[in-house]
gemmi code that builds the backbone of each chain (N, CA, C; Angstrom):
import gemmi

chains = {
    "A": [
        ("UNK", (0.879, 18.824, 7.210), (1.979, 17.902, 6.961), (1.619, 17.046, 5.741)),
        ("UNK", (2.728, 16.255, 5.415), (2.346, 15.539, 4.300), (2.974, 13.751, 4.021)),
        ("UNK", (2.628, 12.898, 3.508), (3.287, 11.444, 3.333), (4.026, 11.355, 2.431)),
        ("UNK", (4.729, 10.641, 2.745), (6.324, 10.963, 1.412), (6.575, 8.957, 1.103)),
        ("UNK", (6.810, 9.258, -0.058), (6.833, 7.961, -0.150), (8.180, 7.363, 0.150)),
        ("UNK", (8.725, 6.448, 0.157), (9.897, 5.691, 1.070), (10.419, 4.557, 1.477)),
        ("UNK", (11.547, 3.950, 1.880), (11.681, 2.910, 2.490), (12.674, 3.529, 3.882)),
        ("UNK", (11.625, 2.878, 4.740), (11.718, 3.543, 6.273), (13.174, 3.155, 6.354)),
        ("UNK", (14.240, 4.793, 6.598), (15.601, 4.112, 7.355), (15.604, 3.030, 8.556)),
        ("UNK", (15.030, 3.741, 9.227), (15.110, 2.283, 9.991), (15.168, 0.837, 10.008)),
        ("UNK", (14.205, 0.290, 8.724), (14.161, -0.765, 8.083), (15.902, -1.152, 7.670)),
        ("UNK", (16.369, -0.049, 7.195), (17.338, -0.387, 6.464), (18.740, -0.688, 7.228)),
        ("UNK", (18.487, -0.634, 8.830), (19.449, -0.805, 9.539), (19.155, -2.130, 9.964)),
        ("UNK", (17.601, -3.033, 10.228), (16.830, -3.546, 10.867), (17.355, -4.811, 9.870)),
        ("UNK", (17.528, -4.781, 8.355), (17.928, -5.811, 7.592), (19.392, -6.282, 7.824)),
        ("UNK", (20.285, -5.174, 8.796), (21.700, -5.637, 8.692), (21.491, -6.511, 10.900)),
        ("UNK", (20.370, -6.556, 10.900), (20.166, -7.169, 12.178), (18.999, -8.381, 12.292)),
        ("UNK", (19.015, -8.791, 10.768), (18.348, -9.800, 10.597), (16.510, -9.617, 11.352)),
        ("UNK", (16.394, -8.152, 11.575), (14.760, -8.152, 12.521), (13.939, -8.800, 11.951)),
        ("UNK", (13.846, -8.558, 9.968), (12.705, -9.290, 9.331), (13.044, -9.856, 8.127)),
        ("UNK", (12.112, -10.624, 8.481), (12.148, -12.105, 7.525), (10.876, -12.211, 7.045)),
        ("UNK", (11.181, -11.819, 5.312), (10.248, -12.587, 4.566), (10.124, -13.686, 3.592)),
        ("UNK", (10.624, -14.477, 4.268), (10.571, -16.124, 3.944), (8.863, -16.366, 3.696)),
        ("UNK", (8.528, -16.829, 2.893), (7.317, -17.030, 2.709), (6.654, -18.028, 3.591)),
        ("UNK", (6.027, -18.321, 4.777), (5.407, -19.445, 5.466), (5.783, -19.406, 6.526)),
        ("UNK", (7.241, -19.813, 6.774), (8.066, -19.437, 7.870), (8.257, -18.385, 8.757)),
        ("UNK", (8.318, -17.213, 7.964), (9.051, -15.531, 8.192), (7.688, -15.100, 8.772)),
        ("UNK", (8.063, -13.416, 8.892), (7.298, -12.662, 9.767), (5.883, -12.568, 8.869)),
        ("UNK", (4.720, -12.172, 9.728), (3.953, -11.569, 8.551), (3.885, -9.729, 8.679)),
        ("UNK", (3.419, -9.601, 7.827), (3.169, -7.888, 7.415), (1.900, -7.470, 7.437)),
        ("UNK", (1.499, -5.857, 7.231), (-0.056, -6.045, 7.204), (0.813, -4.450, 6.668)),
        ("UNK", (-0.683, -4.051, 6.530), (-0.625, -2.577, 5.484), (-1.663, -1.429, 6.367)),
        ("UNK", (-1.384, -0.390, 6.570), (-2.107, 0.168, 6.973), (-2.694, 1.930, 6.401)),
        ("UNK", (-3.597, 2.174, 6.340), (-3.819, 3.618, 5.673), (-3.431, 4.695, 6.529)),
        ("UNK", (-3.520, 5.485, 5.579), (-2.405, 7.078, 6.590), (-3.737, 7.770, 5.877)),
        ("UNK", (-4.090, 9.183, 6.835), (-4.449, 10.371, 6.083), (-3.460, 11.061, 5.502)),
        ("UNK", (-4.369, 12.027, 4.742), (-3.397, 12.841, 3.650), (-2.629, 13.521, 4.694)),
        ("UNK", (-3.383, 14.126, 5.636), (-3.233, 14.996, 6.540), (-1.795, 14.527, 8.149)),
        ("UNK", (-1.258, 13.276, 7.670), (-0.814, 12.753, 8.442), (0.498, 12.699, 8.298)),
        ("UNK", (1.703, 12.413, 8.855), (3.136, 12.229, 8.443), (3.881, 10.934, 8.416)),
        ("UNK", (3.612, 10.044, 7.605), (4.758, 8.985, 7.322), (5.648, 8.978, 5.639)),
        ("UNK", (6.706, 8.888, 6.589), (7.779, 9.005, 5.800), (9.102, 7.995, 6.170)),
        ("UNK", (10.107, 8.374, 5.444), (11.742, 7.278, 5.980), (11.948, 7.890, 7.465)),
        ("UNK", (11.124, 8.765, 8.290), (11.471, 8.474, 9.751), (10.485, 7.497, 10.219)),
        ("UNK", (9.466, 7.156, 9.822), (8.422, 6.808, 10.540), (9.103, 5.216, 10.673)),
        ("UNK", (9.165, 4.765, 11.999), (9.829, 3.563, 12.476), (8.963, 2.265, 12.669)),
        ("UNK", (7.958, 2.716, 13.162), (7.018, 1.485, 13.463), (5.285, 1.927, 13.472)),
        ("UNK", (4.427, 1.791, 13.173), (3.299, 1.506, 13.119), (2.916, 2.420, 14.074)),
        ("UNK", (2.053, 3.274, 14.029), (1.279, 4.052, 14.806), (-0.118, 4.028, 14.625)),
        ("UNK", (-0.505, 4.773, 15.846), (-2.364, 5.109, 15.129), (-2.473, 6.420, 14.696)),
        ("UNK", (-1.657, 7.291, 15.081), (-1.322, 8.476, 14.924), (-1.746, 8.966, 13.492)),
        ("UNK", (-2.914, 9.835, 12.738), (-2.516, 9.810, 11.564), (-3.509, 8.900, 10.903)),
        ("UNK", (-3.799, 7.742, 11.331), (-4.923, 6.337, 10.680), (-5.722, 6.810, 10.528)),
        ("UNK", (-6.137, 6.169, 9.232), (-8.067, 6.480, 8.593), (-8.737, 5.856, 10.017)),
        ("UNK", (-9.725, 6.135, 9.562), (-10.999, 5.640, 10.885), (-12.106, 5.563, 10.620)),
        ("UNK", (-12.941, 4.812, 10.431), (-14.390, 4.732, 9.316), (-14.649, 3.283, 10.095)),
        ("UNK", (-16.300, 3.191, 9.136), (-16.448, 1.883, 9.005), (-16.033, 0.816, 8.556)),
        ("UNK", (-15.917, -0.360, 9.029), (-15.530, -1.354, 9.021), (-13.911, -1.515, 8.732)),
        ("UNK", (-13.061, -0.335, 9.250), (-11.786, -0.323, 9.205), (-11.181, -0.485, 10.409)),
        ("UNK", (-10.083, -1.430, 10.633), (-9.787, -1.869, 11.961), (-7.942, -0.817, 12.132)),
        ("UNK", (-8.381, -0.661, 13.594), (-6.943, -0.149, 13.231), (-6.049, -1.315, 13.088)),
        ("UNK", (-4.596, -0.679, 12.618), (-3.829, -1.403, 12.103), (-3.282, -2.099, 11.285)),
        ("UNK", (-5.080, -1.754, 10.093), (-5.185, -2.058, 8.352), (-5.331, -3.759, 8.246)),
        ("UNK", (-4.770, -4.579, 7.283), (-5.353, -5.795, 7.019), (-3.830, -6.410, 6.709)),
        ("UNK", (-3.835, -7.925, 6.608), (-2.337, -8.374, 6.183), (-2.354, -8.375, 5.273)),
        ("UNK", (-1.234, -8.342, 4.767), (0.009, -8.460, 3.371), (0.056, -9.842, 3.100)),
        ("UNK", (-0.288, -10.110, 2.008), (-0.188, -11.461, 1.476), (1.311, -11.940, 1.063)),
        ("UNK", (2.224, -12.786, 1.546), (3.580, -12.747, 1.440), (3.794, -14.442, 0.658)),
        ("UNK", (3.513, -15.118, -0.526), (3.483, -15.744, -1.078), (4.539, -16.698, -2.178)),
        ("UNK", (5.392, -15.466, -1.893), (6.663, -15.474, -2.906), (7.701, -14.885, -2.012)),
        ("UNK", (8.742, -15.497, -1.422), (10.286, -15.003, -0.598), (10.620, -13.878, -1.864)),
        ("UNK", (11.986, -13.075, -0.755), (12.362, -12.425, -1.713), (13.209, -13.385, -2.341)),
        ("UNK", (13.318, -12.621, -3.766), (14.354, -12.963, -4.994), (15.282, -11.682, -5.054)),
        ("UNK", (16.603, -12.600, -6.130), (17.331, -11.655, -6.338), (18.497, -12.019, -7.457)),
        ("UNK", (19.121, -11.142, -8.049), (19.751, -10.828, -9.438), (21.040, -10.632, -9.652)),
        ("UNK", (21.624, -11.235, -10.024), (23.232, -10.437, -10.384), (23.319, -9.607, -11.674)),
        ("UNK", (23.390, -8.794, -12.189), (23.362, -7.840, -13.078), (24.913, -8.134, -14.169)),
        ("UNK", (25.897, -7.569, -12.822), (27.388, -8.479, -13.317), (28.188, -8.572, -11.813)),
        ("UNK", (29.481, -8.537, -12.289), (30.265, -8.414, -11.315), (30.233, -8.189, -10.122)),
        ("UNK", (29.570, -7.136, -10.041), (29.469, -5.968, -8.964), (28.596, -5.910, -8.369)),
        ("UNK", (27.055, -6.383, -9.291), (26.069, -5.260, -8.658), (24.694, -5.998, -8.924)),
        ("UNK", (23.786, -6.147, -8.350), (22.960, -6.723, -8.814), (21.496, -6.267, -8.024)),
        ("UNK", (20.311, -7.400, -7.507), (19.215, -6.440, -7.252), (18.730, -7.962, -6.181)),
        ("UNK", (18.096, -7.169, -5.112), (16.810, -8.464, -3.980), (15.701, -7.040, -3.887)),
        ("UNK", (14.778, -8.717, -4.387), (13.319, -7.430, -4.732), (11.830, -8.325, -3.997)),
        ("UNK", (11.561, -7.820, -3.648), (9.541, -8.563, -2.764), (8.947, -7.745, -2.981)),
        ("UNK", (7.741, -8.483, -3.376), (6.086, -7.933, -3.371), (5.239, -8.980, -2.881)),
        ("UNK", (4.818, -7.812, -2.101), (3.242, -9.025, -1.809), (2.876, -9.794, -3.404)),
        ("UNK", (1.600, -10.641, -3.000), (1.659, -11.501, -4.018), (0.043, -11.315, -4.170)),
        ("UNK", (-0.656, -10.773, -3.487), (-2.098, -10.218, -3.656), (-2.655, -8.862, -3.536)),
        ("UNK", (-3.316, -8.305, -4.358), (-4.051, -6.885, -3.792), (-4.214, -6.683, -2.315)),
        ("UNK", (-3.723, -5.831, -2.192), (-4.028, -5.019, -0.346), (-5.612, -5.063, -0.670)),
        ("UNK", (-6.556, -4.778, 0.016), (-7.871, -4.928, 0.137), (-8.661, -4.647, 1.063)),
        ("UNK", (-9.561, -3.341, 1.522), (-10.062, -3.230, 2.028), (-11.911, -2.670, 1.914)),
        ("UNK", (-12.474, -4.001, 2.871), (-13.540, -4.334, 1.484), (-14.833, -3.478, 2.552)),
        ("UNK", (-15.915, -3.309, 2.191), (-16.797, -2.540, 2.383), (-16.888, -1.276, 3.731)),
        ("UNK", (-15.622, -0.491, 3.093), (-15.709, 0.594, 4.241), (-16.356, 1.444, 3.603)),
        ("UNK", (-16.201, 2.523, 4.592), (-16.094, 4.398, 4.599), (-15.341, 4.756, 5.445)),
        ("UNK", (-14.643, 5.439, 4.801), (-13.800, 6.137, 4.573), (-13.692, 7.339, 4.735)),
        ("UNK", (-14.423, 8.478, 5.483), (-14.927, 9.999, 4.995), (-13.916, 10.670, 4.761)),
        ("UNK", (-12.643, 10.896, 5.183), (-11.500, 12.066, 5.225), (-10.354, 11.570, 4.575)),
        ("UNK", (-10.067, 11.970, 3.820), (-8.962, 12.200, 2.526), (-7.955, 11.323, 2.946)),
        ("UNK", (-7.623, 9.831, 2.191), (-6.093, 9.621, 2.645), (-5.378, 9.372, 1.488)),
        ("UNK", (-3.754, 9.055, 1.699), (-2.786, 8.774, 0.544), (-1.737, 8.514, 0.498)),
        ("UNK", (-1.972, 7.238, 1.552), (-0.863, 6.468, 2.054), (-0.776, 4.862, 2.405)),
        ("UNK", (0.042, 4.287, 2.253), (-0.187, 2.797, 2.692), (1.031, 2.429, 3.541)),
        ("UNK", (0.918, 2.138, 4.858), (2.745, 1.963, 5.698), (2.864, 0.271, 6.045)),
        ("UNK", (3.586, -0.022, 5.036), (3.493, -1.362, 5.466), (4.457, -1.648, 6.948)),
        ("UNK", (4.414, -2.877, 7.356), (5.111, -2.857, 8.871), (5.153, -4.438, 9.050)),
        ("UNK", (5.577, -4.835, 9.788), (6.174, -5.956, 10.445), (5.567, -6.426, 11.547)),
        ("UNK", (4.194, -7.280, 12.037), (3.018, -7.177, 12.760), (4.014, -8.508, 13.782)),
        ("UNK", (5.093, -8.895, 12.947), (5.917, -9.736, 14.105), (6.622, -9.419, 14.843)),
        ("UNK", (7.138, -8.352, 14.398), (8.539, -7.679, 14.917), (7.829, -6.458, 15.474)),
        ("UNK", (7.700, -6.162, 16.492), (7.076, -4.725, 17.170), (6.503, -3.794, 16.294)),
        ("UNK", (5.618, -4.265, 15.084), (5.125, -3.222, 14.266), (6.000, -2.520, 13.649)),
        ("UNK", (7.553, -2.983, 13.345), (8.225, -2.239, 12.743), (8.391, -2.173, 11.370)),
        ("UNK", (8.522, -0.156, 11.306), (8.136, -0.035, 9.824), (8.809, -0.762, 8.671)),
        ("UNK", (8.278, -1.186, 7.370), (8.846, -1.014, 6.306), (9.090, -0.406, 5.139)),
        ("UNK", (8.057, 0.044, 4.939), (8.037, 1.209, 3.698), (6.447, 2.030, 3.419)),
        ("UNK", (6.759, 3.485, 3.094), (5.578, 4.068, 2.905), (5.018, 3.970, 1.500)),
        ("UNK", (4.443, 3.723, 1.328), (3.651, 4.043, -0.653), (2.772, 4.985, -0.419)),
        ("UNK", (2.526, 6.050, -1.414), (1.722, 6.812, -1.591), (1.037, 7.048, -3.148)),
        ("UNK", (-0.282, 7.898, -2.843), (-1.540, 7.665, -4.274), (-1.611, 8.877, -3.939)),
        ("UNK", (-2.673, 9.465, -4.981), (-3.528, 10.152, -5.217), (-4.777, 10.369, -3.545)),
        ("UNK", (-4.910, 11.236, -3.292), (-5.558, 11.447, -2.052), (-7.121, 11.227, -2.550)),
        ("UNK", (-7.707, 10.041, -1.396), (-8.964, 9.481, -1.719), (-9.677, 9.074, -0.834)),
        ("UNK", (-11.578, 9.069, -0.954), (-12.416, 8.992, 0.055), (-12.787, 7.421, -0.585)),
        ("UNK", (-13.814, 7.033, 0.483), (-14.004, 5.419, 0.397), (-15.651, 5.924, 0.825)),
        ("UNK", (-16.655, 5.142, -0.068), (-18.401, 5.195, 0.374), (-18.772, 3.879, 0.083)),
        ("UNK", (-19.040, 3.174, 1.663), (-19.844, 1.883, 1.567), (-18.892, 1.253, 0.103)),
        ("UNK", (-17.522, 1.305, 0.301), (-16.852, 0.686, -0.737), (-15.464, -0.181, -0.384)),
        ("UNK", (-15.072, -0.294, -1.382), (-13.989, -1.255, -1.067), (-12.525, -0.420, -2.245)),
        ("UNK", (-11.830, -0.371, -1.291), (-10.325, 0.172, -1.515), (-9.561, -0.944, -1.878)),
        ("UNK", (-8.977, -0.964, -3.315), (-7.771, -1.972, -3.654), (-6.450, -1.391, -4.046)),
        ("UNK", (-5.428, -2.039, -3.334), (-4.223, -1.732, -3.836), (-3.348, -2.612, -4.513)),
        ("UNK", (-3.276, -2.420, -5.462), (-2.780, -3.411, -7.073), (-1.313, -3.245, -6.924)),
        ("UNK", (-0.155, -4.496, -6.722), (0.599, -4.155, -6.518), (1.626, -4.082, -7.961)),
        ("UNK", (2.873, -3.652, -8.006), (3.561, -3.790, -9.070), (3.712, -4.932, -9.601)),
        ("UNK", (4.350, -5.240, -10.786), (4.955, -6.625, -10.993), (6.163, -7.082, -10.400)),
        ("UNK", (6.334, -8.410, -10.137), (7.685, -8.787, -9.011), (8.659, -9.303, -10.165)),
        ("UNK", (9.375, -7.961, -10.310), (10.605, -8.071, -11.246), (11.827, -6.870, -10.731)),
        ("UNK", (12.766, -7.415, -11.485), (13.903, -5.958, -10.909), (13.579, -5.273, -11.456)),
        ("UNK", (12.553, -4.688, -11.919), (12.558, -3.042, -12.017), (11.710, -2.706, -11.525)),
        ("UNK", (10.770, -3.125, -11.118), (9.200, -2.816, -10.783), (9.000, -3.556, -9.355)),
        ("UNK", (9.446, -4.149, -9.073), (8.914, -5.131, -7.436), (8.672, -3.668, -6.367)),
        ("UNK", (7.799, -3.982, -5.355), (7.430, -3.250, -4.288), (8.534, -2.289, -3.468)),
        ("UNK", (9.615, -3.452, -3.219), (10.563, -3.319, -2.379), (11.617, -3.617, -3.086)),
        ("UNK", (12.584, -3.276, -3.475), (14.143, -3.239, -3.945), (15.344, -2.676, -3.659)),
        ("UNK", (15.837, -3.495, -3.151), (17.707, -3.378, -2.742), (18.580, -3.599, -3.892)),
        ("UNK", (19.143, -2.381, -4.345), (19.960, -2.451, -5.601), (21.482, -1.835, -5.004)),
        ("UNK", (22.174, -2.721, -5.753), (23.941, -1.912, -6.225), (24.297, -2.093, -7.651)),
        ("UNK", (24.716, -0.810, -7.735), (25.027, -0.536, -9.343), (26.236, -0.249, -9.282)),
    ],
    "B": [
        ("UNK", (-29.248, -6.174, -14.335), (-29.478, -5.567, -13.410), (-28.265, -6.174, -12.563)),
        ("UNK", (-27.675, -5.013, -11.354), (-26.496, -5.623, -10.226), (-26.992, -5.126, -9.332)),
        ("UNK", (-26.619, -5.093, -7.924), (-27.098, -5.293, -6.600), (-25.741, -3.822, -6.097)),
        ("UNK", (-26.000, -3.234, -6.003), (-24.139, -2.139, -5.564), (-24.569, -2.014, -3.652)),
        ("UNK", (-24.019, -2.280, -3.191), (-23.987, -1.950, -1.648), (-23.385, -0.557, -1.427)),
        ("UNK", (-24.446, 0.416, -0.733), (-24.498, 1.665, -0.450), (-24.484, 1.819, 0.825)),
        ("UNK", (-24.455, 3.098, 1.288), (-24.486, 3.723, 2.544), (-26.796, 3.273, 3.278)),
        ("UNK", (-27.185, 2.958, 2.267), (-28.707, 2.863, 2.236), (-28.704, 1.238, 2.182)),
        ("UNK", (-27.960, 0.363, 2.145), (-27.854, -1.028, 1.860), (-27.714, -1.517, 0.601)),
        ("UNK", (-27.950, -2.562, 0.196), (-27.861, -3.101, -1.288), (-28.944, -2.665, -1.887)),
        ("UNK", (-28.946, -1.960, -3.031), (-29.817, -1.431, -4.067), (-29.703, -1.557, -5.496)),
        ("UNK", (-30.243, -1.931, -6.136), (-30.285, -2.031, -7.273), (-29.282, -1.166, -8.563)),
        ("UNK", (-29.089, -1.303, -9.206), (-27.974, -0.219, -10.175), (-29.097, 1.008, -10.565)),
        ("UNK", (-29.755, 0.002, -11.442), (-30.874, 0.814, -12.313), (-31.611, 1.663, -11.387)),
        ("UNK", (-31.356, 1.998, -10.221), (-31.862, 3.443, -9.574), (-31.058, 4.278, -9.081)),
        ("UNK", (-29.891, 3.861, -9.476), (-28.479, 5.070, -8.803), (-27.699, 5.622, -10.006)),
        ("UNK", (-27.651, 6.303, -9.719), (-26.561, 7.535, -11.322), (-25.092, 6.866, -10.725)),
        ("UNK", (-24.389, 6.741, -12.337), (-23.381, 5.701, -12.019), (-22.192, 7.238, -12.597)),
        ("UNK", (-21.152, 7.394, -11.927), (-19.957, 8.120, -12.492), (-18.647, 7.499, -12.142)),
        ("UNK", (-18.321, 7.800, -13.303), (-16.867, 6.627, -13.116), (-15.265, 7.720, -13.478)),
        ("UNK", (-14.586, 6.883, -13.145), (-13.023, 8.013, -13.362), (-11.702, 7.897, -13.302)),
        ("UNK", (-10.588, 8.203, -13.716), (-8.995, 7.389, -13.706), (-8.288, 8.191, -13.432)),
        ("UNK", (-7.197, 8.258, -12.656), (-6.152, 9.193, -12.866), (-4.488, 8.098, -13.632)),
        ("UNK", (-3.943, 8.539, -14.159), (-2.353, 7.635, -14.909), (-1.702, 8.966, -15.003)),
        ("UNK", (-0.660, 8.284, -14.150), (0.197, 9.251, -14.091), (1.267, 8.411, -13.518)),
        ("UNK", (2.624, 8.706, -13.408), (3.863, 7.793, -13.539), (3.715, 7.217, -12.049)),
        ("UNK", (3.152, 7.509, -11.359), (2.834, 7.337, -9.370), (2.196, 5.935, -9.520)),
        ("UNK", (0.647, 6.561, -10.608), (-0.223, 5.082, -10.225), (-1.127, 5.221, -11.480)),
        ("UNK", (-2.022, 4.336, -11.280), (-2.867, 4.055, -12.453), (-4.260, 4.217, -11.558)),
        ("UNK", (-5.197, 4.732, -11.404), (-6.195, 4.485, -10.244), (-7.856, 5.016, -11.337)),
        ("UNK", (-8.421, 3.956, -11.068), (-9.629, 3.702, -11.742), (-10.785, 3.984, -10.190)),
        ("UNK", (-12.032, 4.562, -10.332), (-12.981, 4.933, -9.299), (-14.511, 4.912, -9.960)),
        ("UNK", (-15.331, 4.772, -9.247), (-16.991, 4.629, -9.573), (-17.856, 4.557, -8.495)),
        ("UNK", (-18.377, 5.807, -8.542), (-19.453, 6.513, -7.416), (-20.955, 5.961, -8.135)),
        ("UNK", (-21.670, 5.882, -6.958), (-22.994, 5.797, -7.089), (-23.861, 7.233, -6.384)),
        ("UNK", (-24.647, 7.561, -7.346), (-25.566, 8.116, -6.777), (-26.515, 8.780, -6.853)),
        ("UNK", (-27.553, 8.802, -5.447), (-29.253, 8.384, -5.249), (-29.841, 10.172, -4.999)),
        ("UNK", (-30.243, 10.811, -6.101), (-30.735, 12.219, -5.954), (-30.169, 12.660, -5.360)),
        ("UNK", (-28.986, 13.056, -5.917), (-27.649, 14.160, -5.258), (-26.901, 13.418, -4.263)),
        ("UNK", (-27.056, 12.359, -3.644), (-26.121, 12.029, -2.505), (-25.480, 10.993, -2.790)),
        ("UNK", (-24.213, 11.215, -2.481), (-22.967, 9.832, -2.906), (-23.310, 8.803, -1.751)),
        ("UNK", (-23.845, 7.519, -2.478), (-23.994, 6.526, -1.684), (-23.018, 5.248, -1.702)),
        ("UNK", (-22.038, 5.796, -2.835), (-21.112, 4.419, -2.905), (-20.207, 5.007, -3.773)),
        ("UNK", (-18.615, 4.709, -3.226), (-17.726, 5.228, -3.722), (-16.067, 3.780, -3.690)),
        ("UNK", (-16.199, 3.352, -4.463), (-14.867, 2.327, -4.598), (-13.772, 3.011, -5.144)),
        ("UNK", (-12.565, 2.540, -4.643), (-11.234, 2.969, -5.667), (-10.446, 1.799, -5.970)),
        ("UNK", (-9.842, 1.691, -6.946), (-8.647, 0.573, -7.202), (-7.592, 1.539, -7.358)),
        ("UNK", (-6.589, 1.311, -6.974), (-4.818, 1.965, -7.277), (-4.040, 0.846, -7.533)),
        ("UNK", (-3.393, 1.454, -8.912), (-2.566, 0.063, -9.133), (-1.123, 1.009, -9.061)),
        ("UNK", (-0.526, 0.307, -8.149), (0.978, 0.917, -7.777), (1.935, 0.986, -8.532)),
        ("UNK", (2.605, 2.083, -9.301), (3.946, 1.768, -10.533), (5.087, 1.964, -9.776)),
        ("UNK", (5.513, 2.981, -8.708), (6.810, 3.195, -8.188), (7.279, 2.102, -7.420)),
        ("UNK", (8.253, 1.543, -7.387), (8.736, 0.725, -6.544), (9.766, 1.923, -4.974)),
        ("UNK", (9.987, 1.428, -4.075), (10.980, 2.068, -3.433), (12.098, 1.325, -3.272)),
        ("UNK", (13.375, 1.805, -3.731), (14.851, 1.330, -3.952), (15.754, 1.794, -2.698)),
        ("UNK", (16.387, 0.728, -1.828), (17.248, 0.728, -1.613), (18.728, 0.785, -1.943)),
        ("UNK", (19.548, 1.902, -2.595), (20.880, 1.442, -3.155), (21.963, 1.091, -2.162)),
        ("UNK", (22.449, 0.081, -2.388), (23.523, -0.136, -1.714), (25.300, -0.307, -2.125)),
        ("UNK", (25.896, -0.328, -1.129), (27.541, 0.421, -1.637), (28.420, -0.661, -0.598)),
        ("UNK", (29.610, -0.539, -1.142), (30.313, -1.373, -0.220), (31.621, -0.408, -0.557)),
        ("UNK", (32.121, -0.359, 0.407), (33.452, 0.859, 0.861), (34.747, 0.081, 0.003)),
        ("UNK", (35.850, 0.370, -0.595), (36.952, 0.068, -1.323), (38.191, 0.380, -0.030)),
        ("UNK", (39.181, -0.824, -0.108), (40.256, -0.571, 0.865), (41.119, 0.453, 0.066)),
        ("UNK", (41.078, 0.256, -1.113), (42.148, 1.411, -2.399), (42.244, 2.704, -1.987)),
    ],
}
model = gemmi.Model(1)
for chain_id, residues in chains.items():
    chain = gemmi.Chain(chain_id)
    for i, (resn, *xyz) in enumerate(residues, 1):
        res = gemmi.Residue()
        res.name, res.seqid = resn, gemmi.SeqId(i, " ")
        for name, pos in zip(("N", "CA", "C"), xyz):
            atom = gemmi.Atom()
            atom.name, atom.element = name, gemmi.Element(name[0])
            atom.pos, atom.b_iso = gemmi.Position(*pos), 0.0
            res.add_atom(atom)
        chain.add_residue(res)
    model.add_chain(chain)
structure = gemmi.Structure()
structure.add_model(model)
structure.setup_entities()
């Protein structure tokens, strides 16, 4: 099987039911978690599993939190159509593992709301030795932010 | 001299073979650097710096 990168449908029903809130301080928090290569998350994957999780040293299941520092923002373009965009506001970080078996995935999730999913990112498939894994996020703009809700 | 924390504990640089490496490509930017002690990988870091965003488009239905 394989990880597809995505924003979990589910999420996308979950925003017209107000489930999550990322209000910065206030709102839910998030956390990030690693997938093997060998594993399946994608826009079905709904909520947080172990199913699939790296497993090494000094890696906990369930991955580490999401630094949420900045609410979302958002854009009017014109008339019609415009853009609401979030990114974490720090490197994902996971600091002196191992890692042995191939992964290439990151599922972020909603650690308030029943682990429910939010979106998959995927890399290049990679091992971790007595090291530390960083994930550098985009810049928080409408074209580039993590997460983006657009109408054109 | 730096201190690199290995699978053997913290060791010195100047006794581990250093290899380093990138992939760029429109996905990600990802920079890596292995250590290692007479053939065996004792230390392996990655950075990924994320370029794709994931887009939600959204639509609103016309009564016309």
């Amino acid at each position: 099987m394989a990880n597809t990168q995505a924003m979990c449908t589910s999420f996308m029903s979950e925003l017209m039911t107000a489930t999550h809130n990322f209000t910065t301080g206030t709102g839910n928090s998030f956390k990030a978690a690693l997938y093997l290569a060998s594993a399946t998350v994608n826009a079905s994957t709904t909520a947080y599993s172990s199913t699939g999780e790296v497993t090494g040293t000094n890696y906990s299941a369930g991955g580490v939190s999401v630094t949420n520092g900045t609410s979302p923002l958002s854009t009017n373009s014109s008339a019609t159509a415009g853009v609401a965009y979030w990114t974490p506001t720090a490197s994902i970080t996971y600091t002196n593992v191992t890692l042995s078996t191939a992964f290439d995935a990151v599922l972020i999730y909603n650690s308030s709301a029943s682990n429910k999913a939010v979106s998959v990112h995927t890399f290049g498939s990679q091992t971790v030795t007595a090291g530390t894994f960083t994930l550098t996020m985009p810049s928080n703009t409408t074209s580039t932010a993590l997460l983006r809700l657009a109408t054109t | 001299m730096a201190l690199v924390n290995t699978t053997k504990g913290e060791m010195d640089d100047s006794l581990l073979e250093k290899k380093e490496g990138f992939v760029d490509n429109d996905d990600e930017y990802t920079t890596w650097v292995e250590y290692w002690l007479d053939g065996e990988l004792v230390h392996r870091s990655v950075h990924v710096q994320l370029k794709k965003s994931v887009v939600l488009s959204a639509a609103t239905a016309s009564f016309e």
